[in-house]
C-alpha positions as CSV (number, residue, x, y, z in Angstrom):
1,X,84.7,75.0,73.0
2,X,83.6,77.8,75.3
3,X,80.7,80.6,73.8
4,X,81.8,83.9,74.6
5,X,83.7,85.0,77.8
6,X,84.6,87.8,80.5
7,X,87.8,89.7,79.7
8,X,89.4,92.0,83.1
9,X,91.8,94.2,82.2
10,X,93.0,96.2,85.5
11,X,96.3,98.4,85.9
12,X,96.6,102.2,87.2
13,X,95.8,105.3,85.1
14,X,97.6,105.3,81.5
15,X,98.4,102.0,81.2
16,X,96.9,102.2,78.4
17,X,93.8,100.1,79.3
18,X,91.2,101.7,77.6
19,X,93.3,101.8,74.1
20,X,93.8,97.8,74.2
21,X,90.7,97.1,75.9
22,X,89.0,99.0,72.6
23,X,91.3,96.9,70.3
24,X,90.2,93.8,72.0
25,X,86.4,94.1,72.1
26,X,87.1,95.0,67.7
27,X,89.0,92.0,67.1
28,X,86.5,89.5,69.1
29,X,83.5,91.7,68.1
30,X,83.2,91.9,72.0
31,X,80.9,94.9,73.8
32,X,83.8,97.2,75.5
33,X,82.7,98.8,78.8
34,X,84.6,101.6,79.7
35,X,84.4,102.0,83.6
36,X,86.6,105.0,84.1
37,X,84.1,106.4,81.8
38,X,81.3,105.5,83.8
39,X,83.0,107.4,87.0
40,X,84.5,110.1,85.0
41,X,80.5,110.9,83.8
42,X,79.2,110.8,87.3
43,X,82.9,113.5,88.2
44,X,81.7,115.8,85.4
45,X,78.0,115.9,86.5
46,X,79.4,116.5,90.1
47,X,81.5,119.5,88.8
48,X,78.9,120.9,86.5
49,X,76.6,120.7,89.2
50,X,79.2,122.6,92.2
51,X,78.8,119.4,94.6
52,X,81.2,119.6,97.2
53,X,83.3,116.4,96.5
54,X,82.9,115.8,100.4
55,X,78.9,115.2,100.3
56,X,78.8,111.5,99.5
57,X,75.0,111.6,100.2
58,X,74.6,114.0,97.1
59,X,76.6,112.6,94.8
60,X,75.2,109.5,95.2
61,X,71.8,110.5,95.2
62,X,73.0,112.7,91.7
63,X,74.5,109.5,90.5
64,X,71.2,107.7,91.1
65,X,69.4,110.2,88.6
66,X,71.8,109.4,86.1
67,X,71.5,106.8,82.9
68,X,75.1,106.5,81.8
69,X,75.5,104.9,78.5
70,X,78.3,103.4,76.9
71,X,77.6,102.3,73.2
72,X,79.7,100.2,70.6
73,X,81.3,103.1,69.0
74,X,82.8,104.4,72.2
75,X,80.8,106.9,72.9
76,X,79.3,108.0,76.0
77,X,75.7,109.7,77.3
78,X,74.4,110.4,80.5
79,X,70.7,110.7,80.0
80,X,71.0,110.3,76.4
81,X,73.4,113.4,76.4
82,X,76.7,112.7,74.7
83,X,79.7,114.0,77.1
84,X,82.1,111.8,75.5
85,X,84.9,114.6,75.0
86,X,84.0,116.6,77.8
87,X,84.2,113.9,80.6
88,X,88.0,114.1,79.1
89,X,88.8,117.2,80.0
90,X,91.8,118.0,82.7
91,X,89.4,119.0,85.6
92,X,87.4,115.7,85.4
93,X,90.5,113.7,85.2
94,X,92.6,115.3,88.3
95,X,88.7,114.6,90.4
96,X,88.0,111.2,89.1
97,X,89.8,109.1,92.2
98,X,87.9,111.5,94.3
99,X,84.9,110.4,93.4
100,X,86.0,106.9,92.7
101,X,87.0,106.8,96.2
102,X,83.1,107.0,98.0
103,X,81.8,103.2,98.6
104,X,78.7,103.9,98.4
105,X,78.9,105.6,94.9
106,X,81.7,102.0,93.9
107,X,79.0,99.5,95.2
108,X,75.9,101.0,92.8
109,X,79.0,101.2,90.1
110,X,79.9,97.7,90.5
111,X,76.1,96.7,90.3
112,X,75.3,98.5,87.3
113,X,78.8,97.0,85.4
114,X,77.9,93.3,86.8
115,X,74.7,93.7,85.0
116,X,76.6,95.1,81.8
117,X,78.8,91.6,81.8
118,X,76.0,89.0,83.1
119,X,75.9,87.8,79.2
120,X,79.5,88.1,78.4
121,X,81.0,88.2,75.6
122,X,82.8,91.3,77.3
123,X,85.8,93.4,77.8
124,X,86.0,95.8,80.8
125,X,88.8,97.5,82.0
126,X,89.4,100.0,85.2
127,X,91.0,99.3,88.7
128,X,89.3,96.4,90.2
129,X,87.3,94.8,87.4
130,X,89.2,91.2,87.9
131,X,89.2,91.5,92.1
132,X,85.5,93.2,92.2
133,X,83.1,93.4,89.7
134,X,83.9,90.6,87.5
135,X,85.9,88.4,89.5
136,X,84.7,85.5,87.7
137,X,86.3,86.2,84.7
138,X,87.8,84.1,82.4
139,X,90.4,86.2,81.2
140,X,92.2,88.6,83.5
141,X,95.0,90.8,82.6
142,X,97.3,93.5,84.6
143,X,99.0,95.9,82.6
144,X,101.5,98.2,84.1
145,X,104.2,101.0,82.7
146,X,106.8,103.1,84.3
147,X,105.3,106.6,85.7
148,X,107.7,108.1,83.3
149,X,106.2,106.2,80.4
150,X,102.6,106.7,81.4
151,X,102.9,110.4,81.4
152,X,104.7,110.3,78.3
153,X,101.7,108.6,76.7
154,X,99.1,110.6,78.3
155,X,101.3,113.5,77.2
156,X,101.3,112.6,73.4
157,X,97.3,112.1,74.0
158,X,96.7,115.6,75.2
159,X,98.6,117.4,72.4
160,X,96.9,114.8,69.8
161,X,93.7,116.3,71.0
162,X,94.7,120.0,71.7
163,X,94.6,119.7,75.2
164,X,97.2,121.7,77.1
165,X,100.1,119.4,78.9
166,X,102.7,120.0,81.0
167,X,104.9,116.3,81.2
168,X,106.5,117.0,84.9
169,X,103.0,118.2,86.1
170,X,101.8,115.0,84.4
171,X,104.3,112.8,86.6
172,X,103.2,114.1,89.6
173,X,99.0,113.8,89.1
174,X,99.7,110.0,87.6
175,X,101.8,109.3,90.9
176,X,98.9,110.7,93.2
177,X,96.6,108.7,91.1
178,X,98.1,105.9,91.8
179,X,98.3,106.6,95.8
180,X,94.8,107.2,96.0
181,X,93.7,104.1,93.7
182,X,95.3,101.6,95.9
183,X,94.8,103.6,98.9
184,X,91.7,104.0,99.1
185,X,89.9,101.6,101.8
186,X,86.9,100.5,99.3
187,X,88.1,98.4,95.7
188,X,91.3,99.7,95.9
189,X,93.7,98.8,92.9
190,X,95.2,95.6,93.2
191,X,96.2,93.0,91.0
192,X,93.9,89.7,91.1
193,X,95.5,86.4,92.2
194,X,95.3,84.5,88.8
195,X,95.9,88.0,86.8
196,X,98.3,87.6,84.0
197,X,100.6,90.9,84.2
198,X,102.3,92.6,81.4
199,X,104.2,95.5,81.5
200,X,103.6,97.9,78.4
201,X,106.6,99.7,78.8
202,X,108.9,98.8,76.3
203,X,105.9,97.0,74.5
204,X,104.1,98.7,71.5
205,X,100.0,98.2,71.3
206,X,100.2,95.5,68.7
207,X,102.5,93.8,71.0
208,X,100.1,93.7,74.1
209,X,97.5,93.2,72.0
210,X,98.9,89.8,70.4
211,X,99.8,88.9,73.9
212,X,96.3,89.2,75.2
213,X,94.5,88.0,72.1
214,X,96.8,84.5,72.4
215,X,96.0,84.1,76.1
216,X,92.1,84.8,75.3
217,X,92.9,81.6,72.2
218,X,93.6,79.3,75.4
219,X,89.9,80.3,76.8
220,X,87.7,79.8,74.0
């Protein structure tokens, strides 16, 4: 019997990988590291501070400064600061791949989450956790959902939290989302090799989440 392990869960944006990555980490009593947090925190200091999102060299050396956080309760602090509503917020989100795109700022991201899963008994989810930063894992999972059902979900999410949403607008950012995730020339979004994939479409969240927690039984 294996101690704890590595679980990779990778897909494009609203997938839903951050809500069954969550459920996850609470059912295995596992640390869950939210890596889109980790770049959304880095996009928001980058707005608040009016960097142009062209000068790689600042942003990086901004990112440097920063002590992102991520603690059990989902919450999130950049030098002990809690932003985790306002790295949310429409303006962060539509910047994100931006800034996700820049190697230099992915390669100091990568080495701070391969620190966070050195000890395991871990669930991280983003865009290239199984090909990239974990790719050692134990467990690694793929979700995908139709463009049409992604904005749906992210639609419902915004008006849960009072956020202004438009659904068409909504289909178009999650499509150019997705061009610039697995366009981009450094980590771009790809599914790994020995990835399981399952597609969340027609699939509640108690659904994926049996499915993962029986494939994580086979590991441990």
């Amino acid at each position: 019997m294996m101690g704890k392990i590595a679980i990779a869960i990778d897909g494009p944006a609203a997938a839903g990988k951050s809500t069954i990555a969550k459920l996850v980490a609470q059912h295995l009593n596992y640390v869950y590291i939210d890596t889109g947090a980790m770049y959304r925190s880095l996009t928001y200091k980058v707005l608040q501070e009016q960097i142009e999102f062209n000068d790689d060299q600042k942003i990086l050396s901004l990112l440097m400064e920063l002590d992102i956080t991520l603690n059990q309760n989902f919450e999130v602090y950049i030098n002990n600061v809690n932003v985790t509503n306002e790295i949310r917020n429409n303006d962060v989100t539509n910047h994100v791949s931006q800034i996700a795109s820049i190697a230099a700022v992915r390669n100091e991201m990568v080495k701070r989450q391969q620190q966070l899963a050195a000890n395991r008994g871990v669930v991280m989810d983003g865009r290239d956790i199984g090909t990239r930063v974990i790719p050692d894992a134990e467990v690694k999972i793929f979700l995908v959902a139709s463009v049409e059902e992604r904005a749906i979900r992210r639609h419902d999410e915004n008006l849960k939290k009072g956020i202004p949403s438009d659904l068409e607008q909504l289909k178009i950012e999650i499509e150019n989302r997705d061009r610039m995730d697995s366009e981009r020339e450094s980590s771009p979004l790809k599914k790994a090799d020995d990835a399981i994939e399952i597609d969340t479409t027609s699939l509640s969240i108690e659904d994926v989440l049996q499915e993962i927690l029986s494939i994580v039984s086979q590991e441990v």
